[in-house]
N, C-alpha and C positions, 0 to 999 in steps of 0.2 A: 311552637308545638308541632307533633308533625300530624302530617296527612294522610298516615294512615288508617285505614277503617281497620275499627276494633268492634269486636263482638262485645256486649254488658258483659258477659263474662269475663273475656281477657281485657275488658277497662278495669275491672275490678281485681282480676290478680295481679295486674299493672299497679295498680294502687297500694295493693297489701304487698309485695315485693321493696318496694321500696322506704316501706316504714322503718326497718331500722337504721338507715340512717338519720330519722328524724328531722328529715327536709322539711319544716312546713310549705314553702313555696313550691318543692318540686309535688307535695301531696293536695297542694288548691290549685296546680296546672290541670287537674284530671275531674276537678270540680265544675260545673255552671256558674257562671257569673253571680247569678240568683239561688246558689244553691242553699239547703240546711241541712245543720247537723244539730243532733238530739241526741239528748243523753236521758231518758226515761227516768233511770234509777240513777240522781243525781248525788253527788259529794257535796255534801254541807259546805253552802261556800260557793260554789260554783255554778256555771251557766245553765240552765234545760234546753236554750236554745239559743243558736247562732246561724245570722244571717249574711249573705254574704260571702264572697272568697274571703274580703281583707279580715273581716270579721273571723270567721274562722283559722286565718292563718295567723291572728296575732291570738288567740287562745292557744292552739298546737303550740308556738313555738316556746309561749308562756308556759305551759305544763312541762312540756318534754324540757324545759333550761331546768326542772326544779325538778328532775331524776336525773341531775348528773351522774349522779354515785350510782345508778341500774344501768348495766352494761349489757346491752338487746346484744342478740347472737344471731336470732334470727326468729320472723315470724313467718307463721304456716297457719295459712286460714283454707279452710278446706268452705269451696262455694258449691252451694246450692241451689239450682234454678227453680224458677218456680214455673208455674202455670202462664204466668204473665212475663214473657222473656225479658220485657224491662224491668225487672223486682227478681234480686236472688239476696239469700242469706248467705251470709257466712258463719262458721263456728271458727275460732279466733285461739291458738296454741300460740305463744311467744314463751320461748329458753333464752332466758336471761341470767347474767349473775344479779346477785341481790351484795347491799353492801356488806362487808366483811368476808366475801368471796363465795357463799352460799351457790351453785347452779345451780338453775332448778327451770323444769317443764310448766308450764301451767294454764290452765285456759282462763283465759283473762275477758274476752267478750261473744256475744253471738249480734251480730246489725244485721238489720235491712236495711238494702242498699237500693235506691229507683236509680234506673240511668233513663236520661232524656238525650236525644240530638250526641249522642257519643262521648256525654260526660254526664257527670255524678250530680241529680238533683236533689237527692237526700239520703242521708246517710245518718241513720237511727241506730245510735252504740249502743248496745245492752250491756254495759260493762259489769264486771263485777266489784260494784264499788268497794266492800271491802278489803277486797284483796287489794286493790289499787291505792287507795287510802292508805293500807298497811307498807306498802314499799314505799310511797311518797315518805312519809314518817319514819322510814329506815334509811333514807338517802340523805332526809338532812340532821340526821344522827352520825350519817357515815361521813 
């Protein structure tokens, strides 16, 4: 990992940069050892909370192997600071194709993001579950 000092902001567009390629390991490098991730408004079926990097990086990579068929292009998460320079949001756009070659824009999440000591101690996805749900269900159709 390197040694340079990041701002919670640029740890956080570090982070969303590199989401399409669907790294899980290169996305729990920028995590705390001890970090969590939540998903509030959860998919039937699935976790509300993960602890842990390993723990986290074997749910990511488990999700994203089962959107083979959604072809990320690119995501653009516009961040928000807040009051408290450790805690910003993000609003969360990913253009992706959808199976059967659909393109399409769409805003997929808004998190709270804590950074502690220059990485990521919690990371709260607002997703939108059903939209998310609905592509999962079109990928393994496709």
């Amino acid at each position: 990992m390197s040694t340079t000092v990041r701002t919670p902001r640029e740890l956080v567009e570090q982070l969303f940069a590199a989401l399409p390629a669907r790294d899980a390991d290169a996305f729990v490098a920028l995590l705390a050892p001890d970090a969590v991730f939540e998903m509030p408004f959860v998919i039937p079926g699935q976790p509300v909370r993960l602890e842990g990097r390993e723990q986290i990086r074997e749910y990511l990579a488990s999700r994203w192997s089962g959107q083979s068929g959604v072809v990320v292009h690119d995501i653009d998460a516009t961040v928000h600071e807040t009051l408290d320079p450790q805690v910003l949001i993000t609003e969360v756009d990913v253009e992706l194709t959808r199976p059967g070659g659909e393109r399409a824009r769409i805003r997929t999440s808004v998190n709270v993001i804590h950074v502690q000591d220059g990485l990521v101690s919690l990371f709260r996805d607002y997703m939108d579950t059903a939209r998310v749900l609905g592509l999962a269900q079109l990928a393994q159709q496709g």
